[in-house]
VOPAGU-2260 file (C-alpha; in pm, 1 decimal, decimal comma):
REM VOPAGU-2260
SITE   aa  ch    i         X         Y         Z
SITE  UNK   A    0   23504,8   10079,8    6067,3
SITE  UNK   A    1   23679,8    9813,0    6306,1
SITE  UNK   A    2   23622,0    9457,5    6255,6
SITE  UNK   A    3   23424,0    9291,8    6549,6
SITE  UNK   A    4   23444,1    8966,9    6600,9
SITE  UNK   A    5   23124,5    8801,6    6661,6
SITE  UNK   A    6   23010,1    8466,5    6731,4
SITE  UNK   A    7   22719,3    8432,1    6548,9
SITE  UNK   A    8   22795,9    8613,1    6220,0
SITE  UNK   A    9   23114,8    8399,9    6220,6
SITE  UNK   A   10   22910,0    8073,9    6225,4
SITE  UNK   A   11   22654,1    8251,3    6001,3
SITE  UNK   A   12   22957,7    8279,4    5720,0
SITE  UNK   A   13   23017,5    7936,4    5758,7
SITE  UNK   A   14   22707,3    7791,0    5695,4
SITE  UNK   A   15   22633,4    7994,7    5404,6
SITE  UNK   A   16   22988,7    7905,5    5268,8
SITE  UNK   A   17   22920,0    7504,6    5306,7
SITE  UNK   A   18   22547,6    7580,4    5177,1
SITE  UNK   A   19   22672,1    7743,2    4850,6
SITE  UNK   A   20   22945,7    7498,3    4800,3
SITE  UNK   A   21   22666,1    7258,3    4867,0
SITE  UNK   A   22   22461,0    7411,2    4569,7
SITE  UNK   A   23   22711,6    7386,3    4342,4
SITE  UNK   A   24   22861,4    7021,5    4387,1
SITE  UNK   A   25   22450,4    6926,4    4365,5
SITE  UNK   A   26   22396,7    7167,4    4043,3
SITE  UNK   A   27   22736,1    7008,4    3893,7
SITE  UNK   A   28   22632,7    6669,6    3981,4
SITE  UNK   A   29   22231,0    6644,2    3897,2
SITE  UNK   A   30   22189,9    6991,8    3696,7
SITE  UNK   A   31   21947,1    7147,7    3910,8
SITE  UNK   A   32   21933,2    7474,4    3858,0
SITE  UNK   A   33   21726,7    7539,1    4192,6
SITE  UNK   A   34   21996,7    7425,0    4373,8
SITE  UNK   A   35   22244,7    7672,4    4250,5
SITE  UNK   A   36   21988,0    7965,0    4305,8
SITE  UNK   A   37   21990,3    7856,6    4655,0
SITE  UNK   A   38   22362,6    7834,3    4672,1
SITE  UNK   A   39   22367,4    8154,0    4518,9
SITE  UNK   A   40   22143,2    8317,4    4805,8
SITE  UNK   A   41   22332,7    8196,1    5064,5
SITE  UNK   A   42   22660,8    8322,3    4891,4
SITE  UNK   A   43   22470,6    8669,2    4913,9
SITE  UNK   A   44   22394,8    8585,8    5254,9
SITE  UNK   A   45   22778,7    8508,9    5328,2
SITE  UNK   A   46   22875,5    8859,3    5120,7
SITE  UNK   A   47   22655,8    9038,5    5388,1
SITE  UNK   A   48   22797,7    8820,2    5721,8
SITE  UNK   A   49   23166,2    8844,1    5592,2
SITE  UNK   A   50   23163,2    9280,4    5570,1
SITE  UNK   A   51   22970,2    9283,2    5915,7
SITE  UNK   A   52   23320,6    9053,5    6036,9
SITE  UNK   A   53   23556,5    9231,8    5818,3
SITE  UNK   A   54   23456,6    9546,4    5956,7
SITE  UNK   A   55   23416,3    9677,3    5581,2
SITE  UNK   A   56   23120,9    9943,4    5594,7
SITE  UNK   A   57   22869,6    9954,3    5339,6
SITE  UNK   A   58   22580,6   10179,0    5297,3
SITE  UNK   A   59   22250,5    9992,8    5490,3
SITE  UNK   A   60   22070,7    9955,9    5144,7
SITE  UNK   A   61   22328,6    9751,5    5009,1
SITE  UNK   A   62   22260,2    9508,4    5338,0
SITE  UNK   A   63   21899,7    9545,1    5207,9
SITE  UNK   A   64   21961,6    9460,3    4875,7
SITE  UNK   A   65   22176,1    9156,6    4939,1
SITE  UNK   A   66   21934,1    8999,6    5174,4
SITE  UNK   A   67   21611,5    9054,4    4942,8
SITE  UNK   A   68   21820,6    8930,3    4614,2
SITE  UNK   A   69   21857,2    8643,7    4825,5
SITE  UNK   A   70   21541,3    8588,1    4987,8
SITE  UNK   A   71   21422,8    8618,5    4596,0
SITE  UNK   A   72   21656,1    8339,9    4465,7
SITE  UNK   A   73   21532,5    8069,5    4744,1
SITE  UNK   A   74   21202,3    8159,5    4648,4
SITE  UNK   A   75   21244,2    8120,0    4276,1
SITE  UNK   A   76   21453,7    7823,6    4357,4
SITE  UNK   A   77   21135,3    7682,3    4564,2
SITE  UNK   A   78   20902,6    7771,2    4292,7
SITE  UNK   A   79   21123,1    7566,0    4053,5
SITE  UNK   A   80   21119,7    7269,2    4249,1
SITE  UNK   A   81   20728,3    7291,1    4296,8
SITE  UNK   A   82   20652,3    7289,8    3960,4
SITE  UNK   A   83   20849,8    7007,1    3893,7
C-alpha cells in the first residue's frame, strides 16, 4: 500500500501528538492519572492516523481496536475525574 498524503489525517496526527505530549507533561506535573489515559487515547488515535499516512496496511479490526481502546481510555479518564 502507497502512502497518500492527506490533509486532514496529517493535522489529525498532529493534534493527537501535542494532546498526548500534553497528557504527559500534566500527569508528570500534577499526577493525574486521567490525564495520561487521555494522552494515551489520543496516542492510539495518532497510531491509527500515522499508518493511514504511512501507507502501512493493517487489517480493518486493528483500526477498530485502536479507536475503541481509545474511546475506552477517555471515558475511564472522564469517569476518574467525575468521581473526584
Amino acid at each position: 500500500m502507497t502512502a497518500i498524503p492527506d490533509l486532514v489525517d496529517g493535522i489529525n496526527l498532529i493534534l493527537c501528538i501535542v494532546i498526548f505530549l500534553l497528557g504527559y507533561l500534566v500527569y508528570r506535573k500534577q499526577e493525574r492519572i486521567s490525564a495520561f489515559l487521555i494522552g494515551i487515547a489520543f496516542g492510539m488515535f495518532g497510531l491509527s492516523h500515522f499508518s493511514v499516512l504511512s501507507g502501512i496496511a493493517f487489517p480493518d479490526v486493528t483500526f477498530i481496536l485502536l479507536r475503541i481502546c481509545g474511546y475506552i481510555l477517555v471515558a475511564a479518564a472522564l469517569w476518574l475525574l467525575l468521581s473526584e
